[in-house]
HTML snippet that shows the backbone in 3Dmol.js (N, CA, C, O; Angstrom):
<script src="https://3Dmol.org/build/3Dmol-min.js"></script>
<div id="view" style="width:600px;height:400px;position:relative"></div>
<script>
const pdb = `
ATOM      1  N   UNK A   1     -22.328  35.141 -17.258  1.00  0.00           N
ATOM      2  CA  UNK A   1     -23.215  34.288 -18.024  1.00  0.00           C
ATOM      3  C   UNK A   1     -24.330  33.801 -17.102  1.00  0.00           C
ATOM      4  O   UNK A   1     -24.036  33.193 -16.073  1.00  0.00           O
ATOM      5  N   UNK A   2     -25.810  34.084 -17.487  1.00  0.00           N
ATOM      6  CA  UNK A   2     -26.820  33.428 -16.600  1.00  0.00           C
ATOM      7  C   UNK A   2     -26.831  31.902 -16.703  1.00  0.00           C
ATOM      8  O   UNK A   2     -26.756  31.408 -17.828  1.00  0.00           O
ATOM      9  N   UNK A   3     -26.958  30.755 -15.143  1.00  0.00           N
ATOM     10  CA  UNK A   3     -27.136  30.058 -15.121  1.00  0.00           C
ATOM     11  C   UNK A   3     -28.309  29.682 -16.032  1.00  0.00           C
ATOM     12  O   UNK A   3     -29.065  30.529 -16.506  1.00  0.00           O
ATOM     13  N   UNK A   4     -28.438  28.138 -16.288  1.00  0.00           N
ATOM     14  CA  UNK A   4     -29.766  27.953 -16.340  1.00  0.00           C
ATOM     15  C   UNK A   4     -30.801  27.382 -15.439  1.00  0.00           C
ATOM     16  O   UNK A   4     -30.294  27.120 -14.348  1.00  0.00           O
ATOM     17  N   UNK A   5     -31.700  27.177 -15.479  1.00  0.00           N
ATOM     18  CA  UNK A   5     -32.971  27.178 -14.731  1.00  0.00           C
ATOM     19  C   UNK A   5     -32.720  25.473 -13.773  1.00  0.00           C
ATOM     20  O   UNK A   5     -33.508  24.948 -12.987  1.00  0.00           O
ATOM     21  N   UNK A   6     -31.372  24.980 -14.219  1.00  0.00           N
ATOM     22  CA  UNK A   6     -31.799  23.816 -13.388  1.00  0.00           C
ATOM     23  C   UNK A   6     -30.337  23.486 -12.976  1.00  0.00           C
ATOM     24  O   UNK A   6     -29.811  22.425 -13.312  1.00  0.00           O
ATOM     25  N   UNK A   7     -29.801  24.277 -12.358  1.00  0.00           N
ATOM     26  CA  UNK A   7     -28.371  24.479 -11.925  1.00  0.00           C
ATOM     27  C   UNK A   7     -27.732  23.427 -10.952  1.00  0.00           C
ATOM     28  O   UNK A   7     -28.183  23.159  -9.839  1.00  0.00           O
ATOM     29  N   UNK A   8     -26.298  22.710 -11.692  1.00  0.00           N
ATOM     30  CA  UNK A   8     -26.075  21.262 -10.864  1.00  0.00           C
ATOM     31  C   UNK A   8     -25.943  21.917  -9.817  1.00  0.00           C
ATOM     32  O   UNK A   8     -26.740  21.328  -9.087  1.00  0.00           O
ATOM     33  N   UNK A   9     -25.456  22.810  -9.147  1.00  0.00           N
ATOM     34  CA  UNK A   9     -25.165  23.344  -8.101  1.00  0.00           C
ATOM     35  C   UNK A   9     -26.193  23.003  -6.932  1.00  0.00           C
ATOM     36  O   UNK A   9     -25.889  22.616  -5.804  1.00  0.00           O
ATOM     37  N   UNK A  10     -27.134  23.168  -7.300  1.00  0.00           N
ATOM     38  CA  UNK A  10     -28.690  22.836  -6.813  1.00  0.00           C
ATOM     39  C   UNK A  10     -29.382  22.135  -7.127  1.00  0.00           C
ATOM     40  O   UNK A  10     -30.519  22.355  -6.710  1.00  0.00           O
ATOM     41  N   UNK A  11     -29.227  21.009  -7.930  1.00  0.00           N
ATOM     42  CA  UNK A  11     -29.799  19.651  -8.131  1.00  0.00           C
ATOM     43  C   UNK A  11     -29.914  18.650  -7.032  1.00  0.00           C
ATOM     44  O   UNK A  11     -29.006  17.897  -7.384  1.00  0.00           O
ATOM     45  N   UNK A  12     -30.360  18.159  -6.030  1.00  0.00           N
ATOM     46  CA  UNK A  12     -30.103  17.169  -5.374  1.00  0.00           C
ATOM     47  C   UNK A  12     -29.371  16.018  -5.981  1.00  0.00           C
ATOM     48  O   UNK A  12     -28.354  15.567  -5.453  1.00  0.00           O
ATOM     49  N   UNK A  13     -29.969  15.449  -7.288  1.00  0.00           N
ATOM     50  CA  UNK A  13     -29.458  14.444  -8.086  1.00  0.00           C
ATOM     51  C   UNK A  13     -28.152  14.581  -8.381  1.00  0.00           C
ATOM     52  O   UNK A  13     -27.257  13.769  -8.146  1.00  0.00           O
ATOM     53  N   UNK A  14     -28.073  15.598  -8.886  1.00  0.00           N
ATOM     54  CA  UNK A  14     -26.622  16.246  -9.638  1.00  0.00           C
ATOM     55  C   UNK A  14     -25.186  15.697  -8.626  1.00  0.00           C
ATOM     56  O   UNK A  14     -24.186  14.999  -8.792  1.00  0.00           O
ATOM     57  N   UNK A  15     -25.802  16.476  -7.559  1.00  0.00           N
ATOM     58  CA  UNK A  15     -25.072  17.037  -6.092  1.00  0.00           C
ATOM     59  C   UNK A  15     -24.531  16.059  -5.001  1.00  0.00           C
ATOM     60  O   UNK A  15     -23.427  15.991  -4.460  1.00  0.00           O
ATOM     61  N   UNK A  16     -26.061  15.072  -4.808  1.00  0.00           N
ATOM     62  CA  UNK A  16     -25.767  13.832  -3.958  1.00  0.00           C
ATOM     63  C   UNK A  16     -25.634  12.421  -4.170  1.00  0.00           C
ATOM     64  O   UNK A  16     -24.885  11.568  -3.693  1.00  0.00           O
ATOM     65  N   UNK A  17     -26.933  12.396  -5.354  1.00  0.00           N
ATOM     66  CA  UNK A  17     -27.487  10.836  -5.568  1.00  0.00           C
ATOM     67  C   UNK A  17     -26.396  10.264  -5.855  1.00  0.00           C
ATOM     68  O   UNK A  17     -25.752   9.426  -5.224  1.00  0.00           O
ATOM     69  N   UNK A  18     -26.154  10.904  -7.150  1.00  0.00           N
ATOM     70  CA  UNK A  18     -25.619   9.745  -8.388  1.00  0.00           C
ATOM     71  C   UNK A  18     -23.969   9.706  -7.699  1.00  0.00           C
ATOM     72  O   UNK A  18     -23.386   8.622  -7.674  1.00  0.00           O
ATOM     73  N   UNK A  19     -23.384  10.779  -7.234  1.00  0.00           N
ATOM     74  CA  UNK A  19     -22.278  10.214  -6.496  1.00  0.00           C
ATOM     75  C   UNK A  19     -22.455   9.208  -5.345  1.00  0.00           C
ATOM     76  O   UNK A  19     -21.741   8.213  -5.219  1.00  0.00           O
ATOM     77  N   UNK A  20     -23.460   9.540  -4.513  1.00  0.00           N
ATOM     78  CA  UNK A  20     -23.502   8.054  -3.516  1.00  0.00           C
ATOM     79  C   UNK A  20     -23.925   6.870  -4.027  1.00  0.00           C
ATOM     80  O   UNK A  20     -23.842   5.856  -3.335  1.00  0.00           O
ATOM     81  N   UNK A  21     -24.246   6.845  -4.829  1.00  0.00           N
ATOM     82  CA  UNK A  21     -24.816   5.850  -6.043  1.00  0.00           C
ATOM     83  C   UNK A  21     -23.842   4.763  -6.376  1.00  0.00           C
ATOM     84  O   UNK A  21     -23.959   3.541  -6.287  1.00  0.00           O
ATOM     85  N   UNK A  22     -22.437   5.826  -6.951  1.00  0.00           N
ATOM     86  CA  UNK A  22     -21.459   5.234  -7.582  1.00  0.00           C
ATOM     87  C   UNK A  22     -20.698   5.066  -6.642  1.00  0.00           C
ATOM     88  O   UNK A  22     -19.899   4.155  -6.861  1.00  0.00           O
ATOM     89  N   UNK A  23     -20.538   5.787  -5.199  1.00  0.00           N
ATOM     90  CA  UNK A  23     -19.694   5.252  -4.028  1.00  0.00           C
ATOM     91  C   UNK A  23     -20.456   3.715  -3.672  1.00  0.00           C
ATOM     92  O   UNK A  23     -19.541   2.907  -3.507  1.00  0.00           O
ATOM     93  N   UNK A  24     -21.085   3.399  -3.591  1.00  0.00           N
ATOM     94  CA  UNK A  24     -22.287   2.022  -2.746  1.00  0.00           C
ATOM     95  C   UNK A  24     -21.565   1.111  -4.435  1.00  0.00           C
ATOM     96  O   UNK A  24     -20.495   0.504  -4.432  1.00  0.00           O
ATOM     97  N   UNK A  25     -22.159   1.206  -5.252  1.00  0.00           N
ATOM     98  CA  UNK A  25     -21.666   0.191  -6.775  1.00  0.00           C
ATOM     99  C   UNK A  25     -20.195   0.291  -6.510  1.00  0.00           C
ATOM    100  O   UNK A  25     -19.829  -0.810  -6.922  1.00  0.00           O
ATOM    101  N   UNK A  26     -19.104   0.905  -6.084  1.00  0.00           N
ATOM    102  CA  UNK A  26     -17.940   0.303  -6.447  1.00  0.00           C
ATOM    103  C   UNK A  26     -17.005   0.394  -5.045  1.00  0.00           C
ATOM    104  O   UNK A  26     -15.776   0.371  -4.971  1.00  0.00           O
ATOM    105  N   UNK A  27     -17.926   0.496  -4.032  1.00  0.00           N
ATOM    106  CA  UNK A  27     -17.123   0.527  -2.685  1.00  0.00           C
ATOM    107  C   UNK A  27     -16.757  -1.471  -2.318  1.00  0.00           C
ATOM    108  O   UNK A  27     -16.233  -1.854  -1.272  1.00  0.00           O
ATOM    109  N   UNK A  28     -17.230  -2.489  -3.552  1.00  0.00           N
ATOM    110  CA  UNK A  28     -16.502  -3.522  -2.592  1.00  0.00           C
ATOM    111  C   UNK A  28     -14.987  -3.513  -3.342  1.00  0.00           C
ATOM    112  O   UNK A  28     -14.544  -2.735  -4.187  1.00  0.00           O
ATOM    113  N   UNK A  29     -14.345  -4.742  -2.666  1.00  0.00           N
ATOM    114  CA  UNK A  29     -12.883  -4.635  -2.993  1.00  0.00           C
ATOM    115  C   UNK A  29     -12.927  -4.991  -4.340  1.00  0.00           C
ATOM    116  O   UNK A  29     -12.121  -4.483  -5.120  1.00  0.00           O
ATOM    117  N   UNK A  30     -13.931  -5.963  -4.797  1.00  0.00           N
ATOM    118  CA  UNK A  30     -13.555  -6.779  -6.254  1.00  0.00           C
ATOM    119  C   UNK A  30     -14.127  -5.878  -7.091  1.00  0.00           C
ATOM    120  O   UNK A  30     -15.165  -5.242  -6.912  1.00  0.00           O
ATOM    121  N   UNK A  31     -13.136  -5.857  -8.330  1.00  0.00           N
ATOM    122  CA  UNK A  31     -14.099  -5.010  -9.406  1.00  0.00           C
ATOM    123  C   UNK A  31     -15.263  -5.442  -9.798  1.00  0.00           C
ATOM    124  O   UNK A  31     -15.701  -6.565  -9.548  1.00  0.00           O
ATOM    125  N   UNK A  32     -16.016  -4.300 -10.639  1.00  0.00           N
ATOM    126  CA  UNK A  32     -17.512  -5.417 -11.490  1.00  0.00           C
ATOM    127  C   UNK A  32     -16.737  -6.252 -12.373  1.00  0.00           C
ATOM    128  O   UNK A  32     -15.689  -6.008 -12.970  1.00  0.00           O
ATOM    129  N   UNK A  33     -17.577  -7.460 -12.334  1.00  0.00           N
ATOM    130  CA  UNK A  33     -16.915  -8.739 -12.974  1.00  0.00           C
ATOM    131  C   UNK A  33     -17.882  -9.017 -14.520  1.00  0.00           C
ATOM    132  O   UNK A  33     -17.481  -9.612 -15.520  1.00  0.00           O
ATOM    133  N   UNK A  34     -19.071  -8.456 -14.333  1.00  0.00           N
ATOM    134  CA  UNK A  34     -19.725  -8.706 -15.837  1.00  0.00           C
ATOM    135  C   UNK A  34     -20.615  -7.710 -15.284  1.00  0.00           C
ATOM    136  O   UNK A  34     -20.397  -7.035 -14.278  1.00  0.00           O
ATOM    137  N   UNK A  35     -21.826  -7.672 -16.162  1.00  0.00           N
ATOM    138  CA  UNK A  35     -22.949  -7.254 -16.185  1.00  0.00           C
ATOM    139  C   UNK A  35     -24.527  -7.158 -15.495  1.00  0.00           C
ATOM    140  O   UNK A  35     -25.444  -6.336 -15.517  1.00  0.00           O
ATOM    141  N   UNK A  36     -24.274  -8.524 -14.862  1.00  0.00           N
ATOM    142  CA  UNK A  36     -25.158  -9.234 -14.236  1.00  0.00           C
ATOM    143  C   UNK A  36     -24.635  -8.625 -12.578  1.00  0.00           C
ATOM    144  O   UNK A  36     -25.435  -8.363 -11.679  1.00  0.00           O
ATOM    145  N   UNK A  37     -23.295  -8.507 -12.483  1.00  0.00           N
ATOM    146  CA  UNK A  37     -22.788  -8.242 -11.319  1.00  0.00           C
ATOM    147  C   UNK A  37     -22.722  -6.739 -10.978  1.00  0.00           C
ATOM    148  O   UNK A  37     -22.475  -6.239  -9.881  1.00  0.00           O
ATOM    149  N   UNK A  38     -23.042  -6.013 -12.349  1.00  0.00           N
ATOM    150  CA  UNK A  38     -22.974  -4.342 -11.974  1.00  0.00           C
ATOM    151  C   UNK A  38     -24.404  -4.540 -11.459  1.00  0.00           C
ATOM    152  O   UNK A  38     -24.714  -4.651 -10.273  1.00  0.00           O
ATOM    153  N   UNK A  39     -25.372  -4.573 -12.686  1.00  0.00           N
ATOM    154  CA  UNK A  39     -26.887  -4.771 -12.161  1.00  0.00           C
ATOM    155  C   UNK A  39     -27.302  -5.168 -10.636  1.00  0.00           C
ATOM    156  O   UNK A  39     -28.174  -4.568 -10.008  1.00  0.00           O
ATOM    157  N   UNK A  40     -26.755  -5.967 -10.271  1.00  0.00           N
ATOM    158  CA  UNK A  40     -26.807  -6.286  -8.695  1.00  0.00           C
ATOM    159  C   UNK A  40     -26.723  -5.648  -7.765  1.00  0.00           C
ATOM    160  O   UNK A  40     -27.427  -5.562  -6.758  1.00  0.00           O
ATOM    161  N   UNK A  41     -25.215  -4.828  -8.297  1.00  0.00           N
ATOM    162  CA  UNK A  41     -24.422  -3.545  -7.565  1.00  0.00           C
ATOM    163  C   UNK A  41     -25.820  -2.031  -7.542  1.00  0.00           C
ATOM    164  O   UNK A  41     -26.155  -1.124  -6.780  1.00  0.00           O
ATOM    165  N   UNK A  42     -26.171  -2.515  -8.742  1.00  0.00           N
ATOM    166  CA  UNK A  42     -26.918  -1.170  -8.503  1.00  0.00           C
ATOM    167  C   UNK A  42     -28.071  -1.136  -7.849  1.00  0.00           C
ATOM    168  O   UNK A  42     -28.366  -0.296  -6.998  1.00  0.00           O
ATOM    169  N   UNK A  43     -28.904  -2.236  -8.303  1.00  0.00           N
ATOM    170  CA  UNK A  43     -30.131  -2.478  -7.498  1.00  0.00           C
ATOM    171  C   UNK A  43     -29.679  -2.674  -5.726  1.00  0.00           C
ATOM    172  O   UNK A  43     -30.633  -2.574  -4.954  1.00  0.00           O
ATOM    173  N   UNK A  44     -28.339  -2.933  -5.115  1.00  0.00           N
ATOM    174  CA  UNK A  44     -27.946  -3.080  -3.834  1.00  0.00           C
ATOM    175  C   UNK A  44     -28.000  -1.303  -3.093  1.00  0.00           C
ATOM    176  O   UNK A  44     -28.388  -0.849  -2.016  1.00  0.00           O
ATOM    177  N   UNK A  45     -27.315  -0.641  -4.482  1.00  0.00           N
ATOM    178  CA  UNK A  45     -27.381   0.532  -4.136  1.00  0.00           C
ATOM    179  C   UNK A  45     -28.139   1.307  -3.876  1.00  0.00           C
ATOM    180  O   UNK A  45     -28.150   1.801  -2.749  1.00  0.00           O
ATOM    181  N   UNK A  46     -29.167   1.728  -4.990  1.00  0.00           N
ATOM    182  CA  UNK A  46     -30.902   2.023  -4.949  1.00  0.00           C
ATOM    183  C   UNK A  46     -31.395   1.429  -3.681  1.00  0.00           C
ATOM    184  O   UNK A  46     -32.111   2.312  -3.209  1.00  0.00           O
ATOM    185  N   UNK A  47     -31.403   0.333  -2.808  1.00  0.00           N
ATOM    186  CA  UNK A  47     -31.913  -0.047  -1.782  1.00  0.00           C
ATOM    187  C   UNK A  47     -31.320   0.632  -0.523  1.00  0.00           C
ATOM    188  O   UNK A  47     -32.140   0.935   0.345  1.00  0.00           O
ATOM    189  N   UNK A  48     -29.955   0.930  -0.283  1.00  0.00           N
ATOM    190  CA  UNK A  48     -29.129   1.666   0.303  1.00  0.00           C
ATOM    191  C   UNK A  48     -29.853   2.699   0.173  1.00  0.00           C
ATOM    192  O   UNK A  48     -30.719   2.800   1.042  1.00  0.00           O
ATOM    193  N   UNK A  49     -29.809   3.809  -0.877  1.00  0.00           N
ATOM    194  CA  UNK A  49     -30.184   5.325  -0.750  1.00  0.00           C
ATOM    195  C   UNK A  49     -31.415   5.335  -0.752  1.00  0.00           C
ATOM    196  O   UNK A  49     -31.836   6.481  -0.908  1.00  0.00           O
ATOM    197  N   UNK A  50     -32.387   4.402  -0.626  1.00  0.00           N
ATOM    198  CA  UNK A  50     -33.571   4.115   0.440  1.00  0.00           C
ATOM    199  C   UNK A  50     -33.659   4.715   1.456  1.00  0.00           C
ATOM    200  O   UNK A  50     -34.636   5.416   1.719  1.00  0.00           O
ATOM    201  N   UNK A  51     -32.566   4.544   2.299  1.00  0.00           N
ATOM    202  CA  UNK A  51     -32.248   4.991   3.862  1.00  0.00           C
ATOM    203  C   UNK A  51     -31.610   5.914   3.996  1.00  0.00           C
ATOM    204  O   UNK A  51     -31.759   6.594   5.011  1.00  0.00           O
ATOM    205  N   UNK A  52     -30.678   6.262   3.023  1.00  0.00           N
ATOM    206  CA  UNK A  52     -30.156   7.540   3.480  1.00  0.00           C
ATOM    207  C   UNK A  52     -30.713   8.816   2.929  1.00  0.00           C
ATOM    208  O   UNK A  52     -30.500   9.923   3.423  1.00  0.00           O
ATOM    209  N   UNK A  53     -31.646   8.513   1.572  1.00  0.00           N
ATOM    210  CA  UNK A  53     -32.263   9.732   1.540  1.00  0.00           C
ATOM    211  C   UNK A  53     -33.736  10.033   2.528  1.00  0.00           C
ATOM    212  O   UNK A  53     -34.537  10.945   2.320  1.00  0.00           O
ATOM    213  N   UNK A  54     -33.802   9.218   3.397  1.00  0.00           N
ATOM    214  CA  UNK A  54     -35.283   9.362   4.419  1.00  0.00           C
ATOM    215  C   UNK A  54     -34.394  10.145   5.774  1.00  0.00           C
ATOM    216  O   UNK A  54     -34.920  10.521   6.821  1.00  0.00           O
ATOM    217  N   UNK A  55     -32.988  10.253   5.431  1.00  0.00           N
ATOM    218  CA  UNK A  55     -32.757  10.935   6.804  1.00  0.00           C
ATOM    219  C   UNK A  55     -32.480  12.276   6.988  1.00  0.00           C
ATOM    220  O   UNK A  55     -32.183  12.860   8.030  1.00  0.00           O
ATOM    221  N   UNK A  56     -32.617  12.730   5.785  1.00  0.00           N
ATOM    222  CA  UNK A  56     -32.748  14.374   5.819  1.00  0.00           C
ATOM    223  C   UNK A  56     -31.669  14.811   4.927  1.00  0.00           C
ATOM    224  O   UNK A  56     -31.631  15.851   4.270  1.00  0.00           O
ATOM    225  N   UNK A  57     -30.737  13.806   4.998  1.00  0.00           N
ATOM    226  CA  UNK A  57     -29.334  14.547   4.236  1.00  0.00           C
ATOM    227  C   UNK A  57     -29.093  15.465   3.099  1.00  0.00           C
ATOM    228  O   UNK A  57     -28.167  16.273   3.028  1.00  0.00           O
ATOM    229  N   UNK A  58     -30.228  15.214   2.018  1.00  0.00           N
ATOM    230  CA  UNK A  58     -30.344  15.581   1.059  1.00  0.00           C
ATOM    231  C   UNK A  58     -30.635  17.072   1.160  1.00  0.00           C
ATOM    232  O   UNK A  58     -29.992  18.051   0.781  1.00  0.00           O
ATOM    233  N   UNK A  59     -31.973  16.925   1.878  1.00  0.00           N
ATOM    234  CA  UNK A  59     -32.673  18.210   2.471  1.00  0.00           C
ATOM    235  C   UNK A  59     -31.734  19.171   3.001  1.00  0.00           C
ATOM    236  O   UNK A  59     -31.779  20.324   2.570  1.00  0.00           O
ATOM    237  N   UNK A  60     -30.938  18.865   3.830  1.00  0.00           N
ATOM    238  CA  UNK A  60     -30.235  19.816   4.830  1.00  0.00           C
ATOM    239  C   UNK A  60     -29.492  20.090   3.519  1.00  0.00           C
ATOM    240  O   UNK A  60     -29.633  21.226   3.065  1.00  0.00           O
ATOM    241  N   UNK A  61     -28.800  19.317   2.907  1.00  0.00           N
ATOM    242  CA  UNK A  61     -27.411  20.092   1.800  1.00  0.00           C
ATOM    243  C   UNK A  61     -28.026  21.269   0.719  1.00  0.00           C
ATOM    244  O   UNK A  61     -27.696  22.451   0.630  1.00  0.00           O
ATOM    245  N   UNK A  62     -28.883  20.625   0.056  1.00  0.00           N
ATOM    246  CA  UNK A  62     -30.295  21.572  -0.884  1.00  0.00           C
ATOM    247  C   UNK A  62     -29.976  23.170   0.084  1.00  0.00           C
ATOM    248  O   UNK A  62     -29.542  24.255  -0.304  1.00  0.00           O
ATOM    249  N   UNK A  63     -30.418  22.693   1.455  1.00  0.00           N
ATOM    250  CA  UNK A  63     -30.875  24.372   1.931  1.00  0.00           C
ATOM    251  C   UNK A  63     -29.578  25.131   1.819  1.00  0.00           C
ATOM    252  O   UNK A  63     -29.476  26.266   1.354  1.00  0.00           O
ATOM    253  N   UNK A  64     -28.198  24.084   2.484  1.00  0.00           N
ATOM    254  CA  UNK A  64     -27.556  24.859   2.437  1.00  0.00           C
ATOM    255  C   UNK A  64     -26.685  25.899   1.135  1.00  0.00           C
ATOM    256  O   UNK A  64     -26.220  27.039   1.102  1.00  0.00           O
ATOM    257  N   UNK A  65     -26.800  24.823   0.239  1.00  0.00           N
ATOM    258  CA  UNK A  65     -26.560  25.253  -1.332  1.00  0.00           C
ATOM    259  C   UNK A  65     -27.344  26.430  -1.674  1.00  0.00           C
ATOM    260  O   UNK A  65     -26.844  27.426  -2.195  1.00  0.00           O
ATOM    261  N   UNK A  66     -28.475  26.320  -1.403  1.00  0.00           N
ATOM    262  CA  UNK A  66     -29.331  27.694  -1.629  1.00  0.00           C
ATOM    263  C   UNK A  66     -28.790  28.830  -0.815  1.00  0.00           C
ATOM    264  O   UNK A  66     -28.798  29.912  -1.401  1.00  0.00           O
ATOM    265  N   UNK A  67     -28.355  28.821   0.319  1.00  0.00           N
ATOM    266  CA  UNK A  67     -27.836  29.763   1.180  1.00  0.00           C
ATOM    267  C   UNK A  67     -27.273  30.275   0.816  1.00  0.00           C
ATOM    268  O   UNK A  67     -27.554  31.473   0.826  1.00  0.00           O
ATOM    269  N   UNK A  68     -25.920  29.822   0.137  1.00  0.00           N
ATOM    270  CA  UNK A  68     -24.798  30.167  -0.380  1.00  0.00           C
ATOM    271  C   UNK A  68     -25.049  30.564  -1.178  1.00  0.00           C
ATOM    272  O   UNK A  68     -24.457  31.627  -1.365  1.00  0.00           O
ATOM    273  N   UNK A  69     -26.366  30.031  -2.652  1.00  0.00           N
ATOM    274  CA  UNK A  69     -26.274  30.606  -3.413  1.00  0.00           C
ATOM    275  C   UNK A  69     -26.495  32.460  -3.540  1.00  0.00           C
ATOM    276  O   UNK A  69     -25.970  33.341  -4.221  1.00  0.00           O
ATOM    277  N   UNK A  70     -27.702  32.408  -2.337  1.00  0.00           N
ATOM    278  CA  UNK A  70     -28.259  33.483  -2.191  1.00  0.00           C
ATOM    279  C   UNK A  70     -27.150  34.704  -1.758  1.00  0.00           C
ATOM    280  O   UNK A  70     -27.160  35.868  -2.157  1.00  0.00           O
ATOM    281  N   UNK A  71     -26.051  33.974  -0.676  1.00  0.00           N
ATOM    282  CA  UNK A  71     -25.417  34.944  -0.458  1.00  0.00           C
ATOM    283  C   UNK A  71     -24.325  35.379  -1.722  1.00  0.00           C
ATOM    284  O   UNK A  71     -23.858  36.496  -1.945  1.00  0.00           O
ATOM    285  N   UNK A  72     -24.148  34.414  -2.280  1.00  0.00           N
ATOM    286  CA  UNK A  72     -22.702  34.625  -3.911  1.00  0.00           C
ATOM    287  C   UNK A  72     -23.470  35.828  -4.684  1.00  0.00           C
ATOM    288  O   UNK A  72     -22.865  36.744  -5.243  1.00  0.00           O
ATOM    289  N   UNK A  73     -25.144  35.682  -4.633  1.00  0.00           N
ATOM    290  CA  UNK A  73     -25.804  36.404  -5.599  1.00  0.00           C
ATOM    291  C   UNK A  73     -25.918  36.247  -6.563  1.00  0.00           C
ATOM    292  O   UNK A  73     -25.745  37.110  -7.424  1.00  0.00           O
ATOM    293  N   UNK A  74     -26.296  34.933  -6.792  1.00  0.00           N
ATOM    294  CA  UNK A  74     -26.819  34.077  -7.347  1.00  0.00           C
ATOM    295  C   UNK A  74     -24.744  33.598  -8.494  1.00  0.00           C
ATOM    296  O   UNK A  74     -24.351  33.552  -9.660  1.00  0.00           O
ATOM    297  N   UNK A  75     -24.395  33.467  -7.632  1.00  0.00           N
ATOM    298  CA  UNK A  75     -22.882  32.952  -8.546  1.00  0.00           C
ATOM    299  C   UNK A  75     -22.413  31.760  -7.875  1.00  0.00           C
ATOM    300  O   UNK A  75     -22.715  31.593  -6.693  1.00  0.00           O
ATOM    301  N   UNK A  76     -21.637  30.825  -8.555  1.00  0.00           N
ATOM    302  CA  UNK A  76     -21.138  29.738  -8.658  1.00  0.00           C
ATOM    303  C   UNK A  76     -20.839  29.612  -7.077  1.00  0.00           C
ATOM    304  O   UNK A  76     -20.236  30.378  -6.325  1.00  0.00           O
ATOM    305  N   UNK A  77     -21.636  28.059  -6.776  1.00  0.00           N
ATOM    306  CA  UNK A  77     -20.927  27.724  -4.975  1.00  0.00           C
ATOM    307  C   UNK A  77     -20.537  26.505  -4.874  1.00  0.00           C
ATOM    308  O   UNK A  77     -20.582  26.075  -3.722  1.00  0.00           O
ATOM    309  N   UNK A  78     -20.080  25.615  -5.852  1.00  0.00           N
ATOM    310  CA  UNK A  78     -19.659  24.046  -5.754  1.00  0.00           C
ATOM    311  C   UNK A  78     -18.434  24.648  -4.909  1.00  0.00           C
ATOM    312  O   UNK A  78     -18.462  24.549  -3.682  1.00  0.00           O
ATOM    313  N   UNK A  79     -17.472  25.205  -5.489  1.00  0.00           N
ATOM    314  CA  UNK A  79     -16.085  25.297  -4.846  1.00  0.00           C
ATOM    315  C   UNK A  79     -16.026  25.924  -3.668  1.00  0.00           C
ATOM    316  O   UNK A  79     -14.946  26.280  -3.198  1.00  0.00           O
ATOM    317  N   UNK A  80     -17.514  26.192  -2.882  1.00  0.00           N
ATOM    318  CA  UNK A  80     -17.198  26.679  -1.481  1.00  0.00           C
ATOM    319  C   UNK A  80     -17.780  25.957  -0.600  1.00  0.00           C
ATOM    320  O   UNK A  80     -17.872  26.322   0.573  1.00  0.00           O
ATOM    321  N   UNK A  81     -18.283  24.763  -1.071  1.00  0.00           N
ATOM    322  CA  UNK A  81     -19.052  23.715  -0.424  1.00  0.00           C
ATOM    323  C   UNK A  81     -18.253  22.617   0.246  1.00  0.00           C
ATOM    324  O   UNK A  81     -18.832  21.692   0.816  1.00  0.00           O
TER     325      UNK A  81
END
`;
const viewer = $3Dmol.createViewer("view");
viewer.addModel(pdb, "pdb");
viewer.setStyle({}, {cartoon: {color: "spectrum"}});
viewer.zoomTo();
viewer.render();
</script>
């Protein structure tokens, strides 16, 4: 089956963000307590991946995903990552 044109495999977003996203929102000990307190969580987070997406991380994983993809031939590489 052909992928389509915007493959999570190769999404940065897909791939990195939104999981470090949700690691930073629920890495303290206390659960979210309302609404006001997720909102916080997230805007804390968004400020976080400020810094970690200026350090290349993203970049380097992207290339390497493409690598792989190129070598699978063009077939599925989450599960070899």
């Amino acid at each position: 089956m052909p992928w389509p044109a915007r493959s999570p495999d190769l999404t940065p977003m897909d791939f990195y963000v939104w999981g470090c996203m949700k690691s930073f929102v629920y890495s303290e000990p206390n659960p979210v307590s309302s609404v006001e307190d997720l909102r916080e969580r997230i805007v804390d987070a968004a400020n976080k991946m400020r810094t970690t997406l200026t350090t290349g991380v993203v970049k380097t994983g992207l290339r390497r995903r493409m690598r792989q993809c190129i070598r699978n031939r063009g077939s599925h590489v989450e599960h070899e990552l």
